[in-house]
N, C-alpha and C positions, 0 to 999 in steps of 0.2 A: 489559563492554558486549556488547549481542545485534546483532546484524545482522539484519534478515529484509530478502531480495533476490529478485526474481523479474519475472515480468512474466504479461501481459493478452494474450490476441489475441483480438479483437475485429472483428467486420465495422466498417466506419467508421460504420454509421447507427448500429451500437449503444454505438459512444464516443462520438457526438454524442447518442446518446438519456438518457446518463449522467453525463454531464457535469457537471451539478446534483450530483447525488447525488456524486458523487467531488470536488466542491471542499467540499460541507457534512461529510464524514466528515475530510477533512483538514485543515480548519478547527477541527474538534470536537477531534481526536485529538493535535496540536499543544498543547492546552492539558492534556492529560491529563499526571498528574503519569507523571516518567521517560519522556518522548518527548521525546529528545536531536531527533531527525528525523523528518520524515515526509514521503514526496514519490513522487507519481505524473507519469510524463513520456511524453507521446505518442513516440514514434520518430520520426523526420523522414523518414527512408528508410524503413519500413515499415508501409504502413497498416492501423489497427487496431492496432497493436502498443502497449503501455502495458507500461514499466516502472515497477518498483516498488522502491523503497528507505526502509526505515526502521531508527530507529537507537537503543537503546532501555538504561535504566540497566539493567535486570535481567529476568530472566523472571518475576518477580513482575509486573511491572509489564506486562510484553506482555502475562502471560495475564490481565490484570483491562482491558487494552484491547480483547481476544478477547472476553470479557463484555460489553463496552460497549452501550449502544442504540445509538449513533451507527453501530457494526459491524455489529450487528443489521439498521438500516435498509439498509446498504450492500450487505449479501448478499441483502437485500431487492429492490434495485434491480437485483442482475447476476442473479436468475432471470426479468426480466422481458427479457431482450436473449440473443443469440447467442453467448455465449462461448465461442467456438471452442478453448481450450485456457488452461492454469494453469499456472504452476509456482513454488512457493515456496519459497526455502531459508532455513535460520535458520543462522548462521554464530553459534557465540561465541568472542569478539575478546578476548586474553589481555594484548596488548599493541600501545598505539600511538603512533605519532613523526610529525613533522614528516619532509613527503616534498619534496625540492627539486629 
């Protein structure tokens, strides 16, 4: 399994200006074959801030979602806004268990 984790910092006009756009790319990308997960989550304590978690059967399969149009559109939509900073990590996951 792939991890990619990261987050968004964003003025708040320009995560409300996005909005759209980040529920239609997650919507898309949900039904893309091997996307285990996919979820973008505002901060609650910090505004502007958008994390990101998706979760993913293979890098085959992340990098034909890096292709995507639906991806396309979405980097589309974050040169039209303020994105104050990025950071993405791809984490691969060897092994996982029930955590109690």
């Amino acid at each position: 399994m792939i991890i990619v984790a990261g987050t968004l910092q964003l003025t708040e006009i320009g995560l409300a200006s996005i909005r759209d756009a980040a529920r239609a790319v997650i919507l898309a990308t949900r039904e893309e074959e091997g996307c285990i997960l996919y979820s973008f989550a505002a901060d609650l304590t910090e505004p502007g801030l958008v994390r990101i978690y998706e979760e993913w059967e293979s890098r085959e399969t992340l990098k034909a979602h890096g292709a995507s149009a639906h991806v396309a559109a979405w980097r589309e939509a974050l040169k039209s806004i303020d994105v104050k900073s990025s950071e993405l990590r791809l984490i691969e996951v060897t092994s996982v268990e029930p955590f109690a």
